[in-house]
C-alpha positions in Angstrom: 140.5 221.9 139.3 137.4 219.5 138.5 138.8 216.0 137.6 137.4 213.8 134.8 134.2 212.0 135.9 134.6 208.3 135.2 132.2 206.5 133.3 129.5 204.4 135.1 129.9 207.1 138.0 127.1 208.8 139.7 126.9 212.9 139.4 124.5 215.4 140.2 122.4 218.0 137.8 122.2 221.4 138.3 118.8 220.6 140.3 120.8 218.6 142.6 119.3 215.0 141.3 121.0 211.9 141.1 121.8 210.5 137.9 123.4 207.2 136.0 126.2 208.4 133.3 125.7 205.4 130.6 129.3 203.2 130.2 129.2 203.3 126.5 131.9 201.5 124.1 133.9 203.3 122.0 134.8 200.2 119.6 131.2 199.2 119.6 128.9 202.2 118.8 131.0 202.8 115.6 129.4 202.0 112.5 130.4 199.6 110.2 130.7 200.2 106.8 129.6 197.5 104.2 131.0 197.7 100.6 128.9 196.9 97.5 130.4 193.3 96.9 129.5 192.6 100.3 125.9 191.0 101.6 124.5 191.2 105.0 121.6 188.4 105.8 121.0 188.7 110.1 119.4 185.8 110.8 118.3 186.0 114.5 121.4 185.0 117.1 123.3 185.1 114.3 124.7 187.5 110.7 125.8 185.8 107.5 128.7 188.2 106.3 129.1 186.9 102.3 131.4 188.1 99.8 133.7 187.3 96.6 136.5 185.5 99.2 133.5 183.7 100.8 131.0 183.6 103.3 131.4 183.6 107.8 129.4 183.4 110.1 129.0 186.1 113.6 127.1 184.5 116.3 125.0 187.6 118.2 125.0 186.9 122.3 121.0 187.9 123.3 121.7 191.0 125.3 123.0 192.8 121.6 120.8 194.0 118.4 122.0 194.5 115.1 120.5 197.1 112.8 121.6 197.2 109.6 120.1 200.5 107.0 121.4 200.6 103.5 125.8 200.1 103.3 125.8 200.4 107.4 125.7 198.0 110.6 125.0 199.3 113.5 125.6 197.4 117.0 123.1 198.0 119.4 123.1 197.7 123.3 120.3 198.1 124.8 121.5 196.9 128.4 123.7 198.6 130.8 124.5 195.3 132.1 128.3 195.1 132.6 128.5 191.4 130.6 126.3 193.4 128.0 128.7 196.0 127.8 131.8 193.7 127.4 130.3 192.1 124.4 129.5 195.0 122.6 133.1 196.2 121.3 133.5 192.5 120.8 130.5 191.6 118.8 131.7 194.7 116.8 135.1 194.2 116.3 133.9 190.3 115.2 131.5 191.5 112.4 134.0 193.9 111.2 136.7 191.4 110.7 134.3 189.2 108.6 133.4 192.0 106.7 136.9 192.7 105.5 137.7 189.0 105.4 135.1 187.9 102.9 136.0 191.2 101.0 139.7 191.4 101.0 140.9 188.7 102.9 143.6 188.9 105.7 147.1 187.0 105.5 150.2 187.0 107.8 153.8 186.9 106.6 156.8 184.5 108.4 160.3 184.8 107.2 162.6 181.5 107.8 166.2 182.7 109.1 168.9 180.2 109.3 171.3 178.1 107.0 169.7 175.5 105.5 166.1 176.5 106.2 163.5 176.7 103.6 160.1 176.3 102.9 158.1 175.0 100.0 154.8 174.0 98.4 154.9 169.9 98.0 151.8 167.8 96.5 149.5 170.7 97.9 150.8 170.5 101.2 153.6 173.4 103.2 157.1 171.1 103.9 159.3 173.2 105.9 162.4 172.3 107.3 164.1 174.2 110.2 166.9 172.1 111.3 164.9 169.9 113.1 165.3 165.8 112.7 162.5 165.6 109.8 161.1 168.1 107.6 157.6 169.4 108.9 154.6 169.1 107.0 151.6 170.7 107.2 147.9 170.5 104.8 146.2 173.8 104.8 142.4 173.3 107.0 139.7 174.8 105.3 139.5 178.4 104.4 143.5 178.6 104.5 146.0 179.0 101.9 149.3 178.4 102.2 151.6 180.7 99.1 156.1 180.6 99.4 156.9 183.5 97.9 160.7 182.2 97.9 162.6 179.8 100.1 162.4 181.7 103.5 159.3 183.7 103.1 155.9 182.0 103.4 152.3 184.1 103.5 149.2 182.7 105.3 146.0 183.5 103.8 142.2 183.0 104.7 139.1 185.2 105.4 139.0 184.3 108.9 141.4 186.4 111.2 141.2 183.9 114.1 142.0 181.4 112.1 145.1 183.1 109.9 146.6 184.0 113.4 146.4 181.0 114.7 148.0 178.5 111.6 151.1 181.4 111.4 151.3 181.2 115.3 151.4 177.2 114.9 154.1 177.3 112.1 156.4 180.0 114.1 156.0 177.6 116.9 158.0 174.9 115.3 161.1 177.3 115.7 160.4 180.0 117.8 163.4 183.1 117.0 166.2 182.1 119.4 168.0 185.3 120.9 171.7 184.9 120.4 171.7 184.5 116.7 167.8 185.4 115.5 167.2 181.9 113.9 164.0 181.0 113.8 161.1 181.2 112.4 159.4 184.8 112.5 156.9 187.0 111.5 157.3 189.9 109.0 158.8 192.9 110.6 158.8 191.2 113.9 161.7 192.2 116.3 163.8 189.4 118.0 165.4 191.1 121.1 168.8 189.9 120.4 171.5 188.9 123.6 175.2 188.9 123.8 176.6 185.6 123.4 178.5 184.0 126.1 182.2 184.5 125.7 185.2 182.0 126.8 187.2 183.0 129.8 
């Protein structure tokens, strides 16, 4: 039985010659679709992504092209360098994100669990208060919205991924889900891996 032939491996032709299989990424030879409320401006070592949410900006490393041809954006690397090749599902993945973002936006839901905690929208500003000595209090950075949907639910929103990820990983970590009892601050549908309580002897 002939095994699979990695990637990047050496094989021969039916003539017996030596020949270099090309280590292509799956991630980054896929197309990227661009809807009609979204403009595309590539600018050199870098893309300008611009919608009705707002505009980002994709840095592109050197070693990668862009081609974009009517509602498509195509990645290009030309290289077989290995660095090359580890930017290019990354590049894509990055321009595909701000597409997206500056058309629909991203957000990330946290739900507050535990007596007494709630969350709410104060003089612009997210106040939260998780059992802790003094209520927290947090102002929304540029490009981020903060919206309580009720007293324990609260929904991050921006156009940047990173960013959204990274302000609802900041406010989980002021209350991390504890395991005996599931308080805590988590994210939507997350699952807290719940242990037996201690019991007296």
């Amino acid at each position: 039985m002939v095994g699979r032939v990695p990637l990047g491996a050496r094989t021969r032709d039916f003539l017996g010659s030596i020949k270099e299989e090309k280590a292509v990424s799956r991630i980054g030879k896929k197309p990227i679709r661009i809807p009609e409320s979204v403009s595309i401006d590539i600018r050199g070592s870098d893309i300008a992504v611009k919608g009705p949410k707002g505009e980002l900006i994709v840095p592109i490393q050197p070693e990668l092209r862009v081609k974009s041809s009517d509602d498509i954006i195509e990645v290009i690397c030309p290289s077989q360098d290995k660095y090359a090749r580890s930017l290019h599902g990354l590049t894509r993945s990055l321009i595909a994100n701000a597409v997206q973002g500056v058309s629909e936006g991203f957000e990330k839901k946290l739900e507050l669990v535990g007596i007494g905690y709630r969350a709410e929208i104060d003089g612009g500003k997210l106040r939260i208060s998780v059992g802790l000595s003094h209520p927290v209090i947090l102002s929304a950075p540029e490009g981020i919205e903060f919206v309580v949907e009720s007293a324990t639910r609260i929904t991050v929103k921006g156009v940047d991924k990173q960013k959204v990820g990274q302000m609802a990983a900041r406010i989980r970590a002021f209350r991390p889900p504890e395991p005996y009892k599931g308080k805590g601050i988590k994210y939507e549908q997350e699952v807290v891996r719940r242990k037996p309580g201690k019991t007296a002897a």
